[in-house]
C-alpha positions in Angstrom: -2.7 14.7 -9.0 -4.3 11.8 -10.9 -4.6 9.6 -7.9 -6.2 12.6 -6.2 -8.9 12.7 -9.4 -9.6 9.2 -9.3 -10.0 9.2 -5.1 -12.1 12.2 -6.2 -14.1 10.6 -8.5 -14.8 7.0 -6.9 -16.1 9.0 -3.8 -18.4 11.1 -5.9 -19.9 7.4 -7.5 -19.8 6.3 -4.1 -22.1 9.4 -2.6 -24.4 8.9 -5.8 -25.6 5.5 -4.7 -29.2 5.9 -2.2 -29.4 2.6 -1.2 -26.0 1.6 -0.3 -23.4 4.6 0.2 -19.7 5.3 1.2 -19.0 8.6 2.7 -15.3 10.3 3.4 -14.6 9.3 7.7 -14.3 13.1 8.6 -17.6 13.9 6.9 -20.2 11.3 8.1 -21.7 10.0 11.4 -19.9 6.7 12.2 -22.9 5.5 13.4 -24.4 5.6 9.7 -21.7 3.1 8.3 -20.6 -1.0 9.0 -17.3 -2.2 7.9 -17.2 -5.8 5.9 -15.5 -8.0 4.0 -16.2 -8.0 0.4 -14.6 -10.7 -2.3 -15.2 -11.4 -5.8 -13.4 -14.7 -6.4 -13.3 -16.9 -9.7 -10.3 -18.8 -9.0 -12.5 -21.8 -10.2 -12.8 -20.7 -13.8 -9.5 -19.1 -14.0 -7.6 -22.3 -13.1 -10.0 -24.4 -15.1 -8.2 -26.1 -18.1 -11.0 -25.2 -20.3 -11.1 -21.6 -19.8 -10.9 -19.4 -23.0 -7.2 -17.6 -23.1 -8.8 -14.1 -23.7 -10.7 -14.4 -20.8 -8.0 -15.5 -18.6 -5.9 -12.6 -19.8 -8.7 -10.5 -18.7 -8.9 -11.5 -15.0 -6.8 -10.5 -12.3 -4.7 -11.7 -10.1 -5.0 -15.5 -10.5 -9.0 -15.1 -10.7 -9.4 -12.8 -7.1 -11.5 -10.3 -8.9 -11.8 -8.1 -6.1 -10.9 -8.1 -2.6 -11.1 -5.8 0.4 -10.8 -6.2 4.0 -12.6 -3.2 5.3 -15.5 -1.7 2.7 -17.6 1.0 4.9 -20.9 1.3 3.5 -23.8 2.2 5.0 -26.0 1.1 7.5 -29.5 -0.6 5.4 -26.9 -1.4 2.6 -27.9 -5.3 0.9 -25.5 -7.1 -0.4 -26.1 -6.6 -4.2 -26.4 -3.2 -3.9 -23.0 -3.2 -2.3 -22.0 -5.9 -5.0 -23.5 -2.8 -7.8 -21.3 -0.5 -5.8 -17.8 -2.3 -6.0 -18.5 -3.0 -9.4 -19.3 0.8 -10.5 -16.8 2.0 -8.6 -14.0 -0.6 -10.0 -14.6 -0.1 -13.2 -15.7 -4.5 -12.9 -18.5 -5.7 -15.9 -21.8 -6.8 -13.9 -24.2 -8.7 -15.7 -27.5 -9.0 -13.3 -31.2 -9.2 -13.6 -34.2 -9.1 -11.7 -36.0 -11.7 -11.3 -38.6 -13.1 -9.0 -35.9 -13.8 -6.3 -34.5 -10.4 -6.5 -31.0 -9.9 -8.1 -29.2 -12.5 -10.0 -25.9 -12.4 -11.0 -25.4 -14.0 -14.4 -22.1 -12.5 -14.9 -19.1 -10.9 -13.4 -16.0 -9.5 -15.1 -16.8 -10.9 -18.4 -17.2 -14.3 -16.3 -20.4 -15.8 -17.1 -23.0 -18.1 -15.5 -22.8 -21.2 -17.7 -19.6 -20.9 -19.5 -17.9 -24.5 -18.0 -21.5 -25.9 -18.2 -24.6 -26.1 -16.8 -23.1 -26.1 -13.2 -21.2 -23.5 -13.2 -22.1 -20.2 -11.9 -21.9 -17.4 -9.6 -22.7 -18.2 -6.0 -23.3 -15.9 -2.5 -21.5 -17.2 0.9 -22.4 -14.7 3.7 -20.5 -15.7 6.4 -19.7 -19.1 5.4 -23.6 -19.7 4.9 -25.4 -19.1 1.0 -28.5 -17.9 1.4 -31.6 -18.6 0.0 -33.0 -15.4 -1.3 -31.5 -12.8 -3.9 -28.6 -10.9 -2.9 -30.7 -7.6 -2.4 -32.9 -9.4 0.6 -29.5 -10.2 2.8 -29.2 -6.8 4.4 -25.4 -5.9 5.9 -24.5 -5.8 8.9 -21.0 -4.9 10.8 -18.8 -7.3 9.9 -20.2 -9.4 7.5 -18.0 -11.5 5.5 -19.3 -11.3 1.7 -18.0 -13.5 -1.1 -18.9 -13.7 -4.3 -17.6 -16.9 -5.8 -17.3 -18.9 -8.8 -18.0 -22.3 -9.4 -17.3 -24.7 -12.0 -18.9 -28.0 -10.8 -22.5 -26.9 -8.5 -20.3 -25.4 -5.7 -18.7 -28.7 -4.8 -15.4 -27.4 -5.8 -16.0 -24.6 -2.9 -17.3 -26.2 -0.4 -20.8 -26.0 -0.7 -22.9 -28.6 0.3 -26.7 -28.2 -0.9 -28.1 -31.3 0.2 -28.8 -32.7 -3.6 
């Protein structure tokens, strides 16, 4: 019964969202939704020797945050409104703003941008590639593979390569 009230309830948050929606399979046009990937990942900080203990007890699963293989959203759906969406429906700590790039993620899961120095923050890798606008301006689409990702030392220690 309680895993019936919680399906129950995470639907319901799902159905509230307008800009970026879930819908039960038997209910909705498939036409309406795309399937991605979706990862939250701070394995960077998590395995860093400087991390604070009572953060570290706080993350899951070695620093994987979140991790799904097939999310169904909607059609239109940007990636930080699906990013508002995991993190609403799993109960995850998002600390965002906007700003004049659109969203920025300062902090996720008590994770924050800053805390192993100045080069070390939240980053966006859409299908291998990190854009360069804000998270709500990369629209979805079928297959996407989204990852949110940690990094402790300006996104060398992920493979990022921004030219500098």
């Amino acid at each position: 019964m309680k895993k019936f009230v919680s399906l129950f309830l995470s639907l319901a948050l799902l159905l509230a969202f307008g800009g970026c929606t879930s819908k039960s399979p038997d209910t909705t046009d498939k036409a309406d939704n795309i399937s991605i990937k979706f990862v939250i990942d701070s394995s960077t900080a998590y395995n860093n020797e400087a991390i604070d203990p009572d953060l570290k007890s706080k993350l899951p699963n070695d620093g994987l945050i979140y991790s799904s293989e097939k999310l169904t959203v909607s059609k239109g759906c940007s990636v930080g409104s699906a990013l508002a969406l995991v993190c609403k429906v799993h109960s995850i700590a998002l600390n965002s703003e906007n700003g004049s790039y659109g969203l920025f993620v300062k902090g996720i899961c008590g994770v924050e941008n800053g805390a192993f120095g100045d080069a070390s923050y939240w980053l966006l890798r859409v299908n291998g590639e990190f854009p360069e606008v804000g998270a709500d301006s990369v629209m979805l689409n079928d297959g996407d593979l989204v990852e949110w990702i940690y990094t402790v030392d300006g996104g060398e220690d992920i493979g990022a390569d921004f030219g500098g």
